[in-house]
Structures are given as C-alpha cells and as structure tokens.
N, CA, C and O atoms as a Tinker XYZ file with bonds, in Angstrom:
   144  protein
     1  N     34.922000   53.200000   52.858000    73     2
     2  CA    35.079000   52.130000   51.896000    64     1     3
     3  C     36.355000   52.344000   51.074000    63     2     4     5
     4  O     37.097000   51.470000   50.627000    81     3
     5  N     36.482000   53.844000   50.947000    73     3     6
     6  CA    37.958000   53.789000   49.900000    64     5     7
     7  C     38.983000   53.596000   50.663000    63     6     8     9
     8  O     40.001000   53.393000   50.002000    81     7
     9  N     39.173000   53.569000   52.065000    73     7    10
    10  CA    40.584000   53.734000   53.097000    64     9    11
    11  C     41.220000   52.248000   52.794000    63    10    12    13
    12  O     42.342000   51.846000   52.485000    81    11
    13  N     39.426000   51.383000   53.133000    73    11    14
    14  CA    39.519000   49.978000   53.388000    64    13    15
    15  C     39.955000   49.127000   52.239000    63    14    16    17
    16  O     40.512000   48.041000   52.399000    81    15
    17  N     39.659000   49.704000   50.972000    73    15    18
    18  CA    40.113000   49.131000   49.741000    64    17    19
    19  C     41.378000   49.285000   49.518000    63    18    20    21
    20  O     42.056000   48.338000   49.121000    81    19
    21  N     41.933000   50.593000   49.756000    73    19    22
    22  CA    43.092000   51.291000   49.303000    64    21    23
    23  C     44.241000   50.065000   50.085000    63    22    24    25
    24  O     44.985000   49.289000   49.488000    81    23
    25  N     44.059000   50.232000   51.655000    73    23    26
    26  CA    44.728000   49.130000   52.504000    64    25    27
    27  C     44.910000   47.672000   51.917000    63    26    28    29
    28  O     45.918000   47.000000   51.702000    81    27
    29  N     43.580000   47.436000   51.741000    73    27    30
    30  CA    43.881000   45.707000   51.439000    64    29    31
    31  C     44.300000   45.617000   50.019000    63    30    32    33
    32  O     44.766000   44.501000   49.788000    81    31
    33  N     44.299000   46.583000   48.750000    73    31    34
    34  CA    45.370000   46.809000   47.750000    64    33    35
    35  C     46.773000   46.637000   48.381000    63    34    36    37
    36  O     47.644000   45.800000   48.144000    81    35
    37  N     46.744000   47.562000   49.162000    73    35    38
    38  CA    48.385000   47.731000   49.462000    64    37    39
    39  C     48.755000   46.198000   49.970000    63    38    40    41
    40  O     49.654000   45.503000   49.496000    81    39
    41  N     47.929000   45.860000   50.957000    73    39    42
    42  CA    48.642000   44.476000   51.857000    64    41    43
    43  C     48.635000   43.484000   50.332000    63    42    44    45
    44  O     49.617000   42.791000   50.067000    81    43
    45  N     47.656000   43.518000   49.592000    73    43    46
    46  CA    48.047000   42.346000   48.573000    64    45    47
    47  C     48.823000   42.697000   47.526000    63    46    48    49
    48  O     48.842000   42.064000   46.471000    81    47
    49  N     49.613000   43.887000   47.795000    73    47    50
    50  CA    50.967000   43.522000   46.859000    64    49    51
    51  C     50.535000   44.537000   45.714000    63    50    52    53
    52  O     50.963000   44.232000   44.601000    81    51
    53  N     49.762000   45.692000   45.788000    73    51    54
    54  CA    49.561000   46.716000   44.798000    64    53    55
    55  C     51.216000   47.256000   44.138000    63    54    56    57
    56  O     51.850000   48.061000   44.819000    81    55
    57  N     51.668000   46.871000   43.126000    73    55    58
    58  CA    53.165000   47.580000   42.772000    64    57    59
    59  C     53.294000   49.015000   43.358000    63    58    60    61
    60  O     52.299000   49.739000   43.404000    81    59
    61  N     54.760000   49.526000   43.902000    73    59    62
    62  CA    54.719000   50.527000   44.117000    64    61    63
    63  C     54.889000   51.224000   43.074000    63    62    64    65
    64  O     54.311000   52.301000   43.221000    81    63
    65  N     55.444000   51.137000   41.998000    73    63    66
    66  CA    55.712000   52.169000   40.808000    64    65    67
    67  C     54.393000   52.580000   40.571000    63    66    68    69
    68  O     54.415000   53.664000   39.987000    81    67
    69  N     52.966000   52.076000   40.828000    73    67    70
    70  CA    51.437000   52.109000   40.536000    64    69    71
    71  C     50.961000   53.008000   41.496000    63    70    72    73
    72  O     49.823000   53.447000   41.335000    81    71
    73  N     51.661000   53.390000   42.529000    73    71    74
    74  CA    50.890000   54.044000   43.561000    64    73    75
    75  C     49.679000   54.897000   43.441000    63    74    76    77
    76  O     48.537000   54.767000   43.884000    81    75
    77  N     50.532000   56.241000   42.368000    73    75    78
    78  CA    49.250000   56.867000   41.873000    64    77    79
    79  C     48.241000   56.633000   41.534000    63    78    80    81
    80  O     47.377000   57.491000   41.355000    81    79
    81  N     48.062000   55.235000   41.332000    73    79    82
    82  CA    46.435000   54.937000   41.073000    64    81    83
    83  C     45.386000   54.776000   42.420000    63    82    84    85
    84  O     44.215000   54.408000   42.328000    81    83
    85  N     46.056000   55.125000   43.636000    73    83    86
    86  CA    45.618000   54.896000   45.001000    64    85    87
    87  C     45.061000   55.996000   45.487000    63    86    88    89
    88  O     44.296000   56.063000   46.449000    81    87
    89  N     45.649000   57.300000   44.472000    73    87    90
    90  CA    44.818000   58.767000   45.290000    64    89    91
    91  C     43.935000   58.646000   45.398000    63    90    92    93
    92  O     43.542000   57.653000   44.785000    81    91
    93  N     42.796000   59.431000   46.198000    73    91    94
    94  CA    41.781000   59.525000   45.650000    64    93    95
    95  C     41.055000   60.271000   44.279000    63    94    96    97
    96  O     39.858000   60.073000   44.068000    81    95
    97  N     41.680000   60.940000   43.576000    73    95    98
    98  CA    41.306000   61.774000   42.607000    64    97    99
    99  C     41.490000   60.900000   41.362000    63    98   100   101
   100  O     40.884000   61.257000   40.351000    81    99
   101  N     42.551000   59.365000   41.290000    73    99   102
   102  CA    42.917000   58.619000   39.899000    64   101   103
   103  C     42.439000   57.224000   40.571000    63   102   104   105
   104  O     42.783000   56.202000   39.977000    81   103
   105  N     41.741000   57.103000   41.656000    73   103   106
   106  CA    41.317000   55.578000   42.182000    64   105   107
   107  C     39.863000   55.368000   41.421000    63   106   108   109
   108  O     39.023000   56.155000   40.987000    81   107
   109  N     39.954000   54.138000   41.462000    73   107   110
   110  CA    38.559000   53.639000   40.616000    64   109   111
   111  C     38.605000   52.167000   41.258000    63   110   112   113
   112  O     39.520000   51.378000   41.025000    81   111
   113  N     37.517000   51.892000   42.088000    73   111   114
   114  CA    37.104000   50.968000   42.353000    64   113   115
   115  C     37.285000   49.468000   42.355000    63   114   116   117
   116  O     36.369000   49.238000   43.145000    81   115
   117  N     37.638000   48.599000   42.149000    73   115   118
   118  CA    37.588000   47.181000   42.064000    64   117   119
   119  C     36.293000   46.561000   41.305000    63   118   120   121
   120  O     35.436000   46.162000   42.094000    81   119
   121  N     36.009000   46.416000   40.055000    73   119   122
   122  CA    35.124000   45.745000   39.708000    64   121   123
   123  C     34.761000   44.675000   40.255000    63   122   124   125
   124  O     35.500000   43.699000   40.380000    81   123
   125  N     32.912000   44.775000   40.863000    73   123   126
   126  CA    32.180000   43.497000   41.875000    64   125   127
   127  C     32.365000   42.503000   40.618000    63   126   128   129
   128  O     32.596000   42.688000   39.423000    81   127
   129  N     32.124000   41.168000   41.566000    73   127   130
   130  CA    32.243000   39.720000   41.308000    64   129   131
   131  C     30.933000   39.234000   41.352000    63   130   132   133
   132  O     30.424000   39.057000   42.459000    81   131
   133  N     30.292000   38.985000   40.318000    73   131   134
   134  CA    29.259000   38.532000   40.484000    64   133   135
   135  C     29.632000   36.705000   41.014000    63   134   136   137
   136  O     30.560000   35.908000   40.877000    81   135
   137  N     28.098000   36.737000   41.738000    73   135   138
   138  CA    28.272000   35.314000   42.825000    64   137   139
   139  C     26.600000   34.681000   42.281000    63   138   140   141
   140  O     25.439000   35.087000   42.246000    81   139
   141  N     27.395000   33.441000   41.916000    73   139   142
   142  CA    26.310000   32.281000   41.350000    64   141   143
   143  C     25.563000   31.751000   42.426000    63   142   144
   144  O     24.713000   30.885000   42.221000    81   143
C-alpha cells in the first residue's frame, strides 16, 4: 500500500523539493475521504 501511494503521489505531481516526505520513516498517509 505505501509503494502504491508513494507512485501515484509522484505521477500526480508530488513537488520535488518535498521528496522527503516520501521516505518511509517521514510518510504519513493520505487522509480517507469519507463517501456519502
């Protein structure tokens, strides 16, 4: 789940100056979307 997140961050344009937030040791999740 983190490879797959990390990837589709990157393809949608994650800044590179931000990278470090992609390690795994400073990554944190994507807050879920709740669905009506």
């Amino acid at each position: 789940a983190y490879l797959a997140d990390v990837i589709t961050r990157i393809i949608a344009g994650h800044p590179q100056n931000q990278i470090d937030d992609l390690l795994p040791w400073a990554y944190a999740p994507a807050p879920l979307k709740a669905v009506a």
